[in-house]
Biopython code that builds the backbone (N, CA, C, O; Angstrom):
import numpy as np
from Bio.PDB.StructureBuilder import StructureBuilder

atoms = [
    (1, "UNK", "N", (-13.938, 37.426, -49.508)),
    (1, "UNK", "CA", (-13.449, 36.850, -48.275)),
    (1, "UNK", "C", (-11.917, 36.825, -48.310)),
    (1, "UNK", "O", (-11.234, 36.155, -49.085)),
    (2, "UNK", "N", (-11.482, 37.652, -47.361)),
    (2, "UNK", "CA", (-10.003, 37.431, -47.136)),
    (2, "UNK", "C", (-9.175, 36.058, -46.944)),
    (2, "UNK", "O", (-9.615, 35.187, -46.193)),
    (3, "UNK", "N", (-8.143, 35.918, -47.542)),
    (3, "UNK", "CA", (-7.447, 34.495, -47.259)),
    (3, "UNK", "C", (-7.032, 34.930, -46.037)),
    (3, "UNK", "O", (-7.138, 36.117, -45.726)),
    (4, "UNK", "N", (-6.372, 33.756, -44.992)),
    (4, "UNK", "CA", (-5.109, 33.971, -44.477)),
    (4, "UNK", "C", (-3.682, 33.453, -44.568)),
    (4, "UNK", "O", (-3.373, 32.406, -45.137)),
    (5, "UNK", "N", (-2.445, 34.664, -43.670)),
    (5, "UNK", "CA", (-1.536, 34.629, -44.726)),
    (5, "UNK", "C", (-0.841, 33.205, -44.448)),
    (5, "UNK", "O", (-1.186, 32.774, -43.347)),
    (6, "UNK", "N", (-0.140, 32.529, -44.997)),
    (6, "UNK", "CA", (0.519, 31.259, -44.243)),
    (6, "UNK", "C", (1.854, 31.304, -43.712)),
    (6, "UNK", "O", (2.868, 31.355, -44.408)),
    (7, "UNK", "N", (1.831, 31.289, -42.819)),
    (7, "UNK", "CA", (2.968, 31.134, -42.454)),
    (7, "UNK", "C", (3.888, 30.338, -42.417)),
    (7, "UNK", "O", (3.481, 29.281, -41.936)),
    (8, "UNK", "N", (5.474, 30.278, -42.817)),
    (8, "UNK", "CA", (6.022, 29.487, -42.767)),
    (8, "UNK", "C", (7.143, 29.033, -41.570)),
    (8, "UNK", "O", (7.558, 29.835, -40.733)),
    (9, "UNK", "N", (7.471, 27.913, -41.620)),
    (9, "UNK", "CA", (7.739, 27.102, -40.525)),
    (9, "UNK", "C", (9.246, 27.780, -40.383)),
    (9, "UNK", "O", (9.794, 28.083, -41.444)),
    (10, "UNK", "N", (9.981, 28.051, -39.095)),
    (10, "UNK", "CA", (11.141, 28.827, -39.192)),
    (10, "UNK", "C", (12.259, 27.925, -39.334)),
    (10, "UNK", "O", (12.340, 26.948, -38.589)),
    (11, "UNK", "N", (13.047, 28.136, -40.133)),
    (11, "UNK", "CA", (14.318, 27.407, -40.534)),
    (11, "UNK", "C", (15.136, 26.647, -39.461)),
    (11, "UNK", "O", (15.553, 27.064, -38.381)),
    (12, "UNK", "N", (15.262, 25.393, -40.047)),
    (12, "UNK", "CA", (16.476, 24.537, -39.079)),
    (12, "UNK", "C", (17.592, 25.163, -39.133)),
    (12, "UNK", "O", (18.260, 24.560, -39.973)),
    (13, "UNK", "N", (18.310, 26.210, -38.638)),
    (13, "UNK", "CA", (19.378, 26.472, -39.191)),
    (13, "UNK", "C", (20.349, 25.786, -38.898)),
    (13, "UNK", "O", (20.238, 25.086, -37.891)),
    (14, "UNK", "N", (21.454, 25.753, -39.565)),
    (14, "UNK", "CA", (23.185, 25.110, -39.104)),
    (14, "UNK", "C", (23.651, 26.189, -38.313)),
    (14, "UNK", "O", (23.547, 27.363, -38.666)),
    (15, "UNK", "N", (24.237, 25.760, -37.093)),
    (15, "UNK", "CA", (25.077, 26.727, -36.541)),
    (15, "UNK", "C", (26.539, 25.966, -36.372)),
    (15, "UNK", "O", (26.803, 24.764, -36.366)),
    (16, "UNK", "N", (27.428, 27.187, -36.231)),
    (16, "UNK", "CA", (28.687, 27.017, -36.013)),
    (16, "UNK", "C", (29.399, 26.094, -35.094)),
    (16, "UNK", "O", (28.983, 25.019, -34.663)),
    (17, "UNK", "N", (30.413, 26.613, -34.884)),
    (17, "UNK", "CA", (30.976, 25.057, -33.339)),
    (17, "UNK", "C", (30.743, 26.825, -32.485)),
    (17, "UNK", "O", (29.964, 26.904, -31.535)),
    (18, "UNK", "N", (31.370, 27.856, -32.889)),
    (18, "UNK", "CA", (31.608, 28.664, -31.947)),
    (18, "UNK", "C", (30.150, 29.460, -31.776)),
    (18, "UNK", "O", (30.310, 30.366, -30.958)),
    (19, "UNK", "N", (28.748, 29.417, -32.291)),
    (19, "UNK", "CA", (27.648, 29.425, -31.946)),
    (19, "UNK", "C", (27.442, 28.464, -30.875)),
    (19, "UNK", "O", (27.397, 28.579, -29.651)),
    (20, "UNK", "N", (27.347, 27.636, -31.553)),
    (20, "UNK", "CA", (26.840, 26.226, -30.172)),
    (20, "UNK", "C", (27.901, 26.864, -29.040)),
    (20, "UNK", "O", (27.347, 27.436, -28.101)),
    (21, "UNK", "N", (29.443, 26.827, -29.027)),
    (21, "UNK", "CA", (30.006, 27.040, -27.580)),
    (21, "UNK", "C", (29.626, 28.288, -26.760)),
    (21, "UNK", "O", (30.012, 28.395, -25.596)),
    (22, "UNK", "N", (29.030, 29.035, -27.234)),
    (22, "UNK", "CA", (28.981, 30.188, -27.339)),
    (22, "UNK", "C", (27.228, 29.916, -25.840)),
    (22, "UNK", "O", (26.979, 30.256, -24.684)),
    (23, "UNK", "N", (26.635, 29.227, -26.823)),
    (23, "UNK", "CA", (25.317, 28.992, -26.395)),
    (23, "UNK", "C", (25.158, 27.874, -24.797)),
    (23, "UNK", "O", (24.430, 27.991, -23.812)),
    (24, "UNK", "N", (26.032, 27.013, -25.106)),
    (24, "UNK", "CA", (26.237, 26.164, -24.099)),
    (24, "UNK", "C", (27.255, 26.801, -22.930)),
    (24, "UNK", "O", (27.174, 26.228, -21.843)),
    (25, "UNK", "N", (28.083, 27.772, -23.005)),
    (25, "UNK", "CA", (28.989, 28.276, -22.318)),
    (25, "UNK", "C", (29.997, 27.744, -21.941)),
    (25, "UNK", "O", (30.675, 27.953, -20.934)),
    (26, "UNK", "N", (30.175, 26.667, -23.182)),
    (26, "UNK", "CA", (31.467, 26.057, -22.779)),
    (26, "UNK", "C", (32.833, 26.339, -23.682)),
    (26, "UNK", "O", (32.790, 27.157, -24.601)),
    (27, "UNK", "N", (34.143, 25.554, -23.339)),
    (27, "UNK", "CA", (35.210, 25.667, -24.146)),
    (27, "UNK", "C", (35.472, 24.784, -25.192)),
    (27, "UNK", "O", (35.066, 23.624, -25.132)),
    (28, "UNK", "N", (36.224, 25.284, -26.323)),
    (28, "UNK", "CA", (35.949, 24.358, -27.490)),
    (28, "UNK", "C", (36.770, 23.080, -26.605)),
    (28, "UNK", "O", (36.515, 22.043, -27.217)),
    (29, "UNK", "N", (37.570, 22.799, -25.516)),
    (29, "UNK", "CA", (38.475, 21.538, -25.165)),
    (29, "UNK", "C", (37.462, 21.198, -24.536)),
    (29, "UNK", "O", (37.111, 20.148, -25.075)),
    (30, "UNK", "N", (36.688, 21.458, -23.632)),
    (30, "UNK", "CA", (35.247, 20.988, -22.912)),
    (30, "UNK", "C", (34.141, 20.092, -24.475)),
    (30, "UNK", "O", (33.705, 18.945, -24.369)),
    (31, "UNK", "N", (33.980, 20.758, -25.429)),
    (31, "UNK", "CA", (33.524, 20.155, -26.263)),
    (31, "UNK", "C", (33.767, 18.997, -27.239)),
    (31, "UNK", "O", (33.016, 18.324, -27.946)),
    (32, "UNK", "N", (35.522, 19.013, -26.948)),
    (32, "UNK", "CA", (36.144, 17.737, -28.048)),
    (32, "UNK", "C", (36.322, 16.658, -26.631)),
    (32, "UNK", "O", (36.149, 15.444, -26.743)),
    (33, "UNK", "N", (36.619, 17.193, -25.568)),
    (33, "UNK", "CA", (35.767, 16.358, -24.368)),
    (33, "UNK", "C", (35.020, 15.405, -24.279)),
    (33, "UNK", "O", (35.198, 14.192, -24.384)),
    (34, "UNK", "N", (33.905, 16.207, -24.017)),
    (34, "UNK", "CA", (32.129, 15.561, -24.015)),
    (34, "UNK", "C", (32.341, 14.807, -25.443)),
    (34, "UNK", "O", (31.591, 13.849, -25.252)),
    (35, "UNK", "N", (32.962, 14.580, -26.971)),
    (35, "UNK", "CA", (32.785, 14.734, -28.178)),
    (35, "UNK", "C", (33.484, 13.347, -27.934)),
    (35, "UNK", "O", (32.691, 12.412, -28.044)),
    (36, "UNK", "N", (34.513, 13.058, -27.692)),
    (36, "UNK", "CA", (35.135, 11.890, -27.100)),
    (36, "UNK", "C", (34.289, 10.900, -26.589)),
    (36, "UNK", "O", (34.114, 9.753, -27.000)),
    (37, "UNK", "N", (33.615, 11.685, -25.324)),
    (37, "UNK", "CA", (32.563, 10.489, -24.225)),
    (37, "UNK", "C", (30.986, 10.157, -25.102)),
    (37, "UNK", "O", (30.042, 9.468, -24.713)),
    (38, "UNK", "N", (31.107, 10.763, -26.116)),
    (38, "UNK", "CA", (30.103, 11.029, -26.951)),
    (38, "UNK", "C", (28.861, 11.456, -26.371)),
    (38, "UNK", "O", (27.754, 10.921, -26.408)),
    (39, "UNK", "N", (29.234, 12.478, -25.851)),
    (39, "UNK", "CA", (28.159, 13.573, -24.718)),
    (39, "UNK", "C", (27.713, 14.637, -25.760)),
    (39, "UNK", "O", (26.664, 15.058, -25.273)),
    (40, "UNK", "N", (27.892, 15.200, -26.742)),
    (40, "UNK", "CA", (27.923, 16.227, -27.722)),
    (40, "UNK", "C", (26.438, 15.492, -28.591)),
    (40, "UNK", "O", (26.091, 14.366, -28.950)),
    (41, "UNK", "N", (25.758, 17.204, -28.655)),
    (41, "UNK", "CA", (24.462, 16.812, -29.694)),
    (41, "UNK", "C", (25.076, 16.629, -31.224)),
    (41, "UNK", "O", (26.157, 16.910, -31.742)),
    (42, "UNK", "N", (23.902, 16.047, -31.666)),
    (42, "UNK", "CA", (24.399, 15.429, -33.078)),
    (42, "UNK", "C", (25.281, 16.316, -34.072)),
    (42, "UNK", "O", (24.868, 17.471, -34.171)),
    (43, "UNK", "N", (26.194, 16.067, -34.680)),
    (43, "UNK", "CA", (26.780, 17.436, -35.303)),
    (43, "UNK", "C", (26.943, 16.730, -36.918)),
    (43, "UNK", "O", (26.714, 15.582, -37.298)),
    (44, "UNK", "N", (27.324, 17.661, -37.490)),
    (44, "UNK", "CA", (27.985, 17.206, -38.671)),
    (44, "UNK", "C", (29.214, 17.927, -39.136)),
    (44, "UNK", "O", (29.491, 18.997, -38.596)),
    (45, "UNK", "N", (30.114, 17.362, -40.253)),
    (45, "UNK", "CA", (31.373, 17.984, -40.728)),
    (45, "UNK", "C", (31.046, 18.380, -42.279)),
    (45, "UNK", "O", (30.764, 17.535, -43.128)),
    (46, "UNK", "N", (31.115, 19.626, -42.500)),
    (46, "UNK", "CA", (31.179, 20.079, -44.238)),
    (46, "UNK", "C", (31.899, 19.656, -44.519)),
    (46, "UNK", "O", (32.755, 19.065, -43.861)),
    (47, "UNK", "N", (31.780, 19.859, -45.954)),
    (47, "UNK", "CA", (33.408, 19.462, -46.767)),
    (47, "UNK", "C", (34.051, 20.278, -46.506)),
    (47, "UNK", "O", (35.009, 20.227, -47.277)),
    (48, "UNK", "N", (34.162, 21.192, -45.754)),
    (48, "UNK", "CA", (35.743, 21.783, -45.640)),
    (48, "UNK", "C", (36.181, 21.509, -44.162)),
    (48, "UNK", "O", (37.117, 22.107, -43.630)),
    (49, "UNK", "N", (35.362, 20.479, -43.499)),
    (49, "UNK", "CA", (35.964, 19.809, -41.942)),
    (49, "UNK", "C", (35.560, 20.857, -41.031)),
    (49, "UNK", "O", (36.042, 20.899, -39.899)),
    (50, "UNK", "N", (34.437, 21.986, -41.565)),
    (50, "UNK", "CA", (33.759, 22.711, -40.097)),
    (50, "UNK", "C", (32.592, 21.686, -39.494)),
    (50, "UNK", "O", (31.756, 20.947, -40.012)),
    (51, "UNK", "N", (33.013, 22.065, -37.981)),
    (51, "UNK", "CA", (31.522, 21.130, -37.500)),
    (51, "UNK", "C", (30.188, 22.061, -37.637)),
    (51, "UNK", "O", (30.337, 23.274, -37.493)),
    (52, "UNK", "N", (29.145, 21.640, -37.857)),
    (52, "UNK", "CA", (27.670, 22.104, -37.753)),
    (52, "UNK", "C", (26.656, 21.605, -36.645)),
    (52, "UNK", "O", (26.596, 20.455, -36.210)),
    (53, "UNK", "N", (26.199, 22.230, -36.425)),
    (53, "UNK", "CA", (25.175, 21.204, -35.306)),
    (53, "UNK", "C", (23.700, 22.503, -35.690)),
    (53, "UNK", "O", (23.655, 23.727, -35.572)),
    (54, "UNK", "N", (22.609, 21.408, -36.200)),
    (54, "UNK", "CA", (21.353, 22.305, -36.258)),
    (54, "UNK", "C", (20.645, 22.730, -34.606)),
    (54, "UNK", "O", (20.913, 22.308, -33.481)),
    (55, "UNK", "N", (19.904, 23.488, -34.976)),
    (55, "UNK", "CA", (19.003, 24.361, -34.075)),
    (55, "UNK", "C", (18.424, 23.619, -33.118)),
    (55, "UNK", "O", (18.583, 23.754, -31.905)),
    (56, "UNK", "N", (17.433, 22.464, -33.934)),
    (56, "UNK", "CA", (16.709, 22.103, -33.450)),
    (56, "UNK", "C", (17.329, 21.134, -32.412)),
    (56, "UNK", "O", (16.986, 20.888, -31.256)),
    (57, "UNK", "N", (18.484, 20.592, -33.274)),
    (57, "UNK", "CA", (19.067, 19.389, -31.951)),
    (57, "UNK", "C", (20.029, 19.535, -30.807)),
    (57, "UNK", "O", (20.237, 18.714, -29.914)),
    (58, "UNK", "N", (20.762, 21.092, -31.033)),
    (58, "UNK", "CA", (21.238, 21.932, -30.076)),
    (58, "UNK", "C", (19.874, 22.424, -29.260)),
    (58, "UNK", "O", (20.149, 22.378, -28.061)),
    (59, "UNK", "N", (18.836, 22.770, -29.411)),
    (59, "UNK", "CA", (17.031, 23.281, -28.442)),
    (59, "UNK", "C", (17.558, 22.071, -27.830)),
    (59, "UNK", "O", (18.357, 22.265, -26.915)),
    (60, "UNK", "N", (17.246, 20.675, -28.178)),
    (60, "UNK", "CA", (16.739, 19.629, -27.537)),
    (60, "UNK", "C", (17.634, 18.959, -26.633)),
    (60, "UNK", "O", (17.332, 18.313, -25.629)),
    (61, "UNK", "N", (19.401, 19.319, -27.375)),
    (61, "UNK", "CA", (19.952, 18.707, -26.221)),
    (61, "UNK", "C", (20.138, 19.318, -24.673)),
    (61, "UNK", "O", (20.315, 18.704, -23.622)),
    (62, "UNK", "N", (20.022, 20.902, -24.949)),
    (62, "UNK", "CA", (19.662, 22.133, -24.149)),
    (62, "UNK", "C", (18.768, 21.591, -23.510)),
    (62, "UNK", "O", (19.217, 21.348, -22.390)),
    (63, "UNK", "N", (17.181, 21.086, -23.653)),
    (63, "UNK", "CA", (16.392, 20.650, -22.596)),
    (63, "UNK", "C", (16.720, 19.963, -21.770)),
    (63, "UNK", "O", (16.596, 20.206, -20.569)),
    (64, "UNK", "N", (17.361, 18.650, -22.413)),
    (64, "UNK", "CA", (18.215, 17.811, -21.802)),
    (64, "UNK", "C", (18.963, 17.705, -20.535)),
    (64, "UNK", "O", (18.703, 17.129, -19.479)),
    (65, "UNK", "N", (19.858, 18.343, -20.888)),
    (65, "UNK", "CA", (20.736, 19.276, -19.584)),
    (65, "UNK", "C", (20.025, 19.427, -18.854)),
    (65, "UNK", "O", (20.004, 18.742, -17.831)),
    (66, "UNK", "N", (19.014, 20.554, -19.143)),
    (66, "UNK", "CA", (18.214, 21.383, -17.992)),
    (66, "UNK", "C", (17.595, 20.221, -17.197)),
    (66, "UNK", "O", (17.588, 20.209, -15.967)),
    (67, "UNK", "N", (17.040, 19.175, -18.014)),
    (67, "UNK", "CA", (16.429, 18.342, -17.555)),
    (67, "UNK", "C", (17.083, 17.372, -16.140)),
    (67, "UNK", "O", (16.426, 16.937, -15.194)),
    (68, "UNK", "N", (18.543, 17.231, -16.382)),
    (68, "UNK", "CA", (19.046, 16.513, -15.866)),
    (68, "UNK", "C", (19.640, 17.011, -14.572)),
    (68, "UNK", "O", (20.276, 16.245, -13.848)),
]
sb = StructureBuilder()
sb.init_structure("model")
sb.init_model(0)
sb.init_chain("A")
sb.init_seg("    ")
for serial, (resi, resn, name, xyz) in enumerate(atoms, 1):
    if name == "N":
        sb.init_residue(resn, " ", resi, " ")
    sb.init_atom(name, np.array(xyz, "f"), 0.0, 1.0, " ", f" {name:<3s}", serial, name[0])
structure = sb.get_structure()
């Protein structure tokens, strides 16, 4: 009897600031903006002071929007 294969769950990835602006279609001054009014999905800072913002919470704040 054949197994089946498993699949695995697809990666949260980190994306960039200039991914996310890229995705949202906005300007990085539009983003330290919204980042101010604290309108910006959750992000984080590496140790070398790049911002990150994952996949999943850039998808969701994307619904968001749409939603609104």
């Amino acid at each position: 009897m054949a197994t089946a294969a498993r699949r695995r769950p697809p990666v949260d990835e980190w994306l960039t600031l200039t991914e996310v602006l890229t995705e949202l279609k906005i300007t990085r001054a539009t983003w330290y903006r919204w980042r101010d009014r604290g309108l910006t999905p959750e992000a984080k800072l590496t140790p070398t002071g790049r911002i990150r913002v994952r996949r999943s919470v850039l998808d969701a704040f994307q619904e968001e929007l749409d939603a609104a």
